[in-house]
C-alpha positions as a LaTeX table, in Angstrom:
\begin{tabular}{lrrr}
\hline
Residue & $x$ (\AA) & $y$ (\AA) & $z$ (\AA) \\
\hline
Unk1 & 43.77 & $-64.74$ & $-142.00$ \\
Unk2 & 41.34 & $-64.12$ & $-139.22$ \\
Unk3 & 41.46 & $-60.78$ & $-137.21$ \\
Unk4 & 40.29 & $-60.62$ & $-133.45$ \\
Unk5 & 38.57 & $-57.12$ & $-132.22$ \\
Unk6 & 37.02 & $-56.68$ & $-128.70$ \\
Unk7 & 33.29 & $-55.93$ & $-128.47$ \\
Unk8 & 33.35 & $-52.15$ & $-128.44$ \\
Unk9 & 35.43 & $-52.38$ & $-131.87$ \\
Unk10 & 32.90 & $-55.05$ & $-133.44$ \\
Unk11 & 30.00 & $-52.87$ & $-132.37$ \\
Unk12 & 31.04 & $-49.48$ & $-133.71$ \\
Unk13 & 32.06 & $-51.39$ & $-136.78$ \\
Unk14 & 28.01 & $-52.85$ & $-137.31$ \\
Unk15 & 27.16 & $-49.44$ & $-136.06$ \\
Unk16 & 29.13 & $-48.05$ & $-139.22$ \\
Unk17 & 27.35 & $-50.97$ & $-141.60$ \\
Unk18 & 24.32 & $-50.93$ & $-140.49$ \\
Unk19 & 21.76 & $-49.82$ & $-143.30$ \\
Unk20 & 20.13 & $-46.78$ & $-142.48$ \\
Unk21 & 16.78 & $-46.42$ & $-141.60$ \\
Unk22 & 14.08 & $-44.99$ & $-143.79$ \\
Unk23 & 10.81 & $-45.19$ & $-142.14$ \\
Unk24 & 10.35 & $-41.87$ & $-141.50$ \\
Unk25 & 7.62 & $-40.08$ & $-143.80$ \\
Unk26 & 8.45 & $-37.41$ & $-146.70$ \\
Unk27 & 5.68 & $-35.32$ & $-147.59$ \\
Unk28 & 5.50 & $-35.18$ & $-151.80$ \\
Unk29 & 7.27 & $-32.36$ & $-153.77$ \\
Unk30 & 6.55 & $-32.06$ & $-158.07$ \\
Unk31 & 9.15 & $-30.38$ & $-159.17$ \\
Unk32 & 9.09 & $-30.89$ & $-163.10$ \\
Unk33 & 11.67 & $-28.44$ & $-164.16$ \\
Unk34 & 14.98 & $-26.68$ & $-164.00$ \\
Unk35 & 14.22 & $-23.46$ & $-162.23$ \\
Unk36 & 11.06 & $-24.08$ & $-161.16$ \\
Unk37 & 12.10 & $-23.79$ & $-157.56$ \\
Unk38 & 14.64 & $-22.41$ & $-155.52$ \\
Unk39 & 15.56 & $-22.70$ & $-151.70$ \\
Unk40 & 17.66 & $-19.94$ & $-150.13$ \\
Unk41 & 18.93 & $-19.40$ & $-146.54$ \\
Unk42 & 21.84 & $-18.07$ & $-144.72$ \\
Unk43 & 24.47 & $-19.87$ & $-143.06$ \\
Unk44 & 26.02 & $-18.69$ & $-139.96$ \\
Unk45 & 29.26 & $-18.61$ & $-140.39$ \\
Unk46 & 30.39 & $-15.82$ & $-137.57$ \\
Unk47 & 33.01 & $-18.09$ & $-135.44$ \\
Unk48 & 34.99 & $-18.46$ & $-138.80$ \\
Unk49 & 34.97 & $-14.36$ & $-139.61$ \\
Unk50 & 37.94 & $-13.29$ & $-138.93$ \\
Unk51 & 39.29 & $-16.42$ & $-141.16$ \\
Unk52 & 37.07 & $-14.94$ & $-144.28$ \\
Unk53 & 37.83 & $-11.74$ & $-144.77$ \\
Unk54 & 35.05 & $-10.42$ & $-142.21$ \\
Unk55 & 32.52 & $-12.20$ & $-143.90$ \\
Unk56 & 30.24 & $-14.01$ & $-141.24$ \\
Unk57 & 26.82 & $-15.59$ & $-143.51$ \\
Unk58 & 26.97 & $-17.63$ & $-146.30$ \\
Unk59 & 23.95 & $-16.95$ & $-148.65$ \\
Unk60 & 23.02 & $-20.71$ & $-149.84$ \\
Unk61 & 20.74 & $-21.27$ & $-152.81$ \\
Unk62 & 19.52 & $-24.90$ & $-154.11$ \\
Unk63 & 17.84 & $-25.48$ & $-157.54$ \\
Unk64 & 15.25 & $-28.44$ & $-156.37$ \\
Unk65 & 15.46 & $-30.00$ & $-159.39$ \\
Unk66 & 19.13 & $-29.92$ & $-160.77$ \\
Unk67 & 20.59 & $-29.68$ & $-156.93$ \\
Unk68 & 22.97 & $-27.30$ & $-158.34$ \\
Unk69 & 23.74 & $-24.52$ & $-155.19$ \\
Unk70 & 25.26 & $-21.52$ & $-154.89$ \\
Unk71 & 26.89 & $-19.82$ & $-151.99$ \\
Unk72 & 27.44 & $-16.40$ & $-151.67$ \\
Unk73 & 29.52 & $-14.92$ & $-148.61$ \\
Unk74 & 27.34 & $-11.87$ & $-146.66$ \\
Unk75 & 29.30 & $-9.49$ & $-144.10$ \\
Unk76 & 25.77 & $-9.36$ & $-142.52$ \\
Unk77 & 22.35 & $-10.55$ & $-142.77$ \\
Unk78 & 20.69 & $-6.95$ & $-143.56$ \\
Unk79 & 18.16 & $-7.37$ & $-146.26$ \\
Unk80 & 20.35 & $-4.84$ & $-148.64$ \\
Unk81 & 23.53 & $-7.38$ & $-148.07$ \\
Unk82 & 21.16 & $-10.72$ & $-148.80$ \\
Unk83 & 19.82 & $-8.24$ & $-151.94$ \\
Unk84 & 23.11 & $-7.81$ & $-153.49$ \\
Unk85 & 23.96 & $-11.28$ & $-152.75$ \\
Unk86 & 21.10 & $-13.10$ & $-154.42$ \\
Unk87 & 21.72 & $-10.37$ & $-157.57$ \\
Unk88 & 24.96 & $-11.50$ & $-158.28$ \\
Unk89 & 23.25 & $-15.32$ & $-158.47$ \\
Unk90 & 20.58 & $-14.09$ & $-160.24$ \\
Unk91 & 22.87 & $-11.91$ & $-162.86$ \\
Unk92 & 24.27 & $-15.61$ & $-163.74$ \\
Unk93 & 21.36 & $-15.93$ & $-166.19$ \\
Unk94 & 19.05 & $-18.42$ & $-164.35$ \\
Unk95 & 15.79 & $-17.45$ & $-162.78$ \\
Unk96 & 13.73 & $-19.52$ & $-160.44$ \\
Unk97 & 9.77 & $-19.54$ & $-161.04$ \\
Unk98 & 9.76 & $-19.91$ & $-157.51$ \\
Unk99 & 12.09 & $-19.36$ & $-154.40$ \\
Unk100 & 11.28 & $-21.19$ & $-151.06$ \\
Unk101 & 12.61 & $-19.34$ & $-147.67$ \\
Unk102 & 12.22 & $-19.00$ & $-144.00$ \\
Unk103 & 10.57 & $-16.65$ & $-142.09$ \\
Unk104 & 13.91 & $-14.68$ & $-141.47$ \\
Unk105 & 13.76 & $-11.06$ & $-141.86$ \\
Unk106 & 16.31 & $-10.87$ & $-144.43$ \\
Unk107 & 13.88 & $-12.66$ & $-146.95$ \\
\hline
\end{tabular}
């Protein structure tokens, strides 16, 4: 069975199959441990508020090593909100020797 498609179709389809492309350079990161570091940031999530309760930030943490996250819904981005949120990850038992952040002013 042989199936016809017009050009657009066939090129979106090797478009879709196409291996992607890694040429682009990574600088090195040694992580050797669970823990040893953790990225946080927030996550606007504003348009969707009303949806979640009033919530509008999702506090998003990311063990380097284990890529386990969290995500922790903020009402705001106030440093005591982002406080409370990263205690109740934190009261889970793990701490990371190291946590990674912007330079927002909630960190």
């Amino acid at each position: 069975m042989h199936c016809r498609m017009d050009g657009k179709k066939l090129a979106v389809v090797h478009e879709l199959r196409r291996p992607a492309r890694r040429n682009y350079q990574r600088r090195h990161v040694d992580i050797r441990g669970l823990d040893e570091t953790w990225q946080a940031d927030l996550v606007d999530m504003s348009a969707y508020a009303r949806e979640n309760g009033g919530y509008k930030y999702l506090l998003t943490v990311i063990d380097i090593f284990s890529k386990f996250a969290w995500a922790v819904p903020t009402k705001s981005k106030n440093a005591k909100d982002v406080m409370t949120a990263m205690k109740s990850i934190l009261l889970q038992g793990r701490i990371p020797k190291k946590l990674q952040v912007d330079e927002g002013r909630e960190f």
